[in-house]
Structures are given as structure tokens and as C-alpha cells.
Residue frames as qw, qx, qy, qz and C-alpha x, y, z in Angstrom:
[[0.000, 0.885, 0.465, 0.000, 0.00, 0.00, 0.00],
 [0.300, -0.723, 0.104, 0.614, 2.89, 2.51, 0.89],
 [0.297, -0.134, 0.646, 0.690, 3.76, 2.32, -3.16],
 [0.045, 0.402, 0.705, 0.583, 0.55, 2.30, -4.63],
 [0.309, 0.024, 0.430, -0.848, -2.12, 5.60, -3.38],
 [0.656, -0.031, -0.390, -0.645, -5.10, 3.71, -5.22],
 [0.667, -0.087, -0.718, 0.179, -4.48, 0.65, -2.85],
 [0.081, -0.046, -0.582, 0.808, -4.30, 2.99, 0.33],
 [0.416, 0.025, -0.223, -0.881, -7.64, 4.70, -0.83],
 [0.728, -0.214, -0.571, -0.315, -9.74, 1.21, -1.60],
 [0.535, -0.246, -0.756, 0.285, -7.92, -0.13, 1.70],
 [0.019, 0.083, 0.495, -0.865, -9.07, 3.14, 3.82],
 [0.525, -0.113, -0.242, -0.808, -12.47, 3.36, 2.05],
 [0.668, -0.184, -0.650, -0.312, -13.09, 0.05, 3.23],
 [0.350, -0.128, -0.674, 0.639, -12.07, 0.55, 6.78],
 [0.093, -0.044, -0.006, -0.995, -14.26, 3.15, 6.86],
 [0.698, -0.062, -0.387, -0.599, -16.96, 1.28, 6.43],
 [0.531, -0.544, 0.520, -0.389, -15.92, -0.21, 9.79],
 [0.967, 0.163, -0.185, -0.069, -14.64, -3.36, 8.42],
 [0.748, -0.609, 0.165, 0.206, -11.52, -4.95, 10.30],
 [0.056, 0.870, -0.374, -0.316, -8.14, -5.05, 9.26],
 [0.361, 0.033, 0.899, 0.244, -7.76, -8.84, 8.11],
 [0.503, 0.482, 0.687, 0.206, -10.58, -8.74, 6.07],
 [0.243, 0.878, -0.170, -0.377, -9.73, -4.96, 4.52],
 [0.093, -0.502, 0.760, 0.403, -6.23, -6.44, 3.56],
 [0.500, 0.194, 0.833, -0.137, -8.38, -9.48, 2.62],
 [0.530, 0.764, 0.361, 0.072, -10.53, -7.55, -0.37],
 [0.219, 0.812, -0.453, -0.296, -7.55, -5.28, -1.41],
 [0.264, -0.264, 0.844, 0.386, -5.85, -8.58, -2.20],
 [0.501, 0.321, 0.801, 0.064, -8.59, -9.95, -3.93],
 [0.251, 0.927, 0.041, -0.275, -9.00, -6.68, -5.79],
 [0.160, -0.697, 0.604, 0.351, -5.37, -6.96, -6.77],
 [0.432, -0.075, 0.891, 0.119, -5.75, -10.00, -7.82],
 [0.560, 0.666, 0.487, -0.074, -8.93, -9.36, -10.15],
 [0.060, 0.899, -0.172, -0.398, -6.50, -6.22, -11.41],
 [0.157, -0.561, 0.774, 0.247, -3.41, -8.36, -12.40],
 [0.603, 0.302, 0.737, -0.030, -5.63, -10.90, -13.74],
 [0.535, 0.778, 0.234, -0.230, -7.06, -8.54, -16.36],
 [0.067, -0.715, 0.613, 0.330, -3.32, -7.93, -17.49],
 [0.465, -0.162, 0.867, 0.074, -2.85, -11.15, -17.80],
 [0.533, 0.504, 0.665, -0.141, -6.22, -11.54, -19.96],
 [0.380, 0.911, 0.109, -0.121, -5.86, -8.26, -22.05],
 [0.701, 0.127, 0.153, 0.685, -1.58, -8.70, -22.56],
 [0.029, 0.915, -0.068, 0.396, -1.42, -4.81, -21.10],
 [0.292, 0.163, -0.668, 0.665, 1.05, -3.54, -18.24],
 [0.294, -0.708, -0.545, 0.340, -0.46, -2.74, -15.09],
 [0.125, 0.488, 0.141, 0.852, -1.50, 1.08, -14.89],
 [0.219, -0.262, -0.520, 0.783, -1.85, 2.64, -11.70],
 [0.473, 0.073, -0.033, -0.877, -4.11, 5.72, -13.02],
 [0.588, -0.053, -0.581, -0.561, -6.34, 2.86, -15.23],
 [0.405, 0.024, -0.819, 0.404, -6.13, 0.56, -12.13],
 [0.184, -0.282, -0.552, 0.763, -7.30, 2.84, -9.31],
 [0.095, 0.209, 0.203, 0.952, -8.57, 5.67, -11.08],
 [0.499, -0.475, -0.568, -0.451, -12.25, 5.21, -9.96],
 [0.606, -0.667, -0.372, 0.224, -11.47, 4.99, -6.18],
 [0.386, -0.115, 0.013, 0.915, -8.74, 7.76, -6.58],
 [0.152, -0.407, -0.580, -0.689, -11.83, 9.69, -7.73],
 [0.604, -0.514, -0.607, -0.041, -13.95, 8.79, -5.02],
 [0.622, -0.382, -0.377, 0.570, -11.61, 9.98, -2.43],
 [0.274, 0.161, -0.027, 0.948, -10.43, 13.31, -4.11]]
């Protein structure tokens, strides 16, 4: 999270929503995972803006 702000964001939005800290880290991985997946599927790089952009949004 310290590398990526779109990963701090999703993982504070979801604390917020008064969810613990195992199962925050718990959906940011599984987010990650759905992220890196599409890569995989679509043969792109990861993009941080294209990635996040929606919860980086959210927050601003």
C-alpha cells in the first residue's frame, strides 16, 4: 500500500466502512488479484491511473 495511493484509498475506504483489518487487507488482495488478472487476460502492463482511477476519484 505505501507504493501504490489507489491501494491505500480502496484499503481506507473500506475501513471506513468499519470493516476490520484482516478482512480490509483481505478484499484489497482480492482486488489486486482481479487487477493483475485482467493484465494477464488483455496482454497490457499494469497502470496505476487505469487501475485505481475510480477509487482515486472517489476519495479526491
Amino acid at each position: 500500500m505505501r507504493g501504490s495511493p489507489g491501494a491505500k484509498a480502496y484499503y481506507q475506504q473500506i475501513r471506513a466502512r468499519g470493516t476490520g483489518h484482516q478482512a480490509a487487507l483481505r478484499q484489497l488482495a482480492n482486488r489486486w488479484i482481479g487487477i493483475l488478472h485482467g493484465c494477464l487476460k488483455t496482454d497490457t502492463l499494469y497502470d496505476e491511473k487505469a487501475a485505481w482511477s475510480h477509487i482515486i476519484d472517489r476519495a479526491a
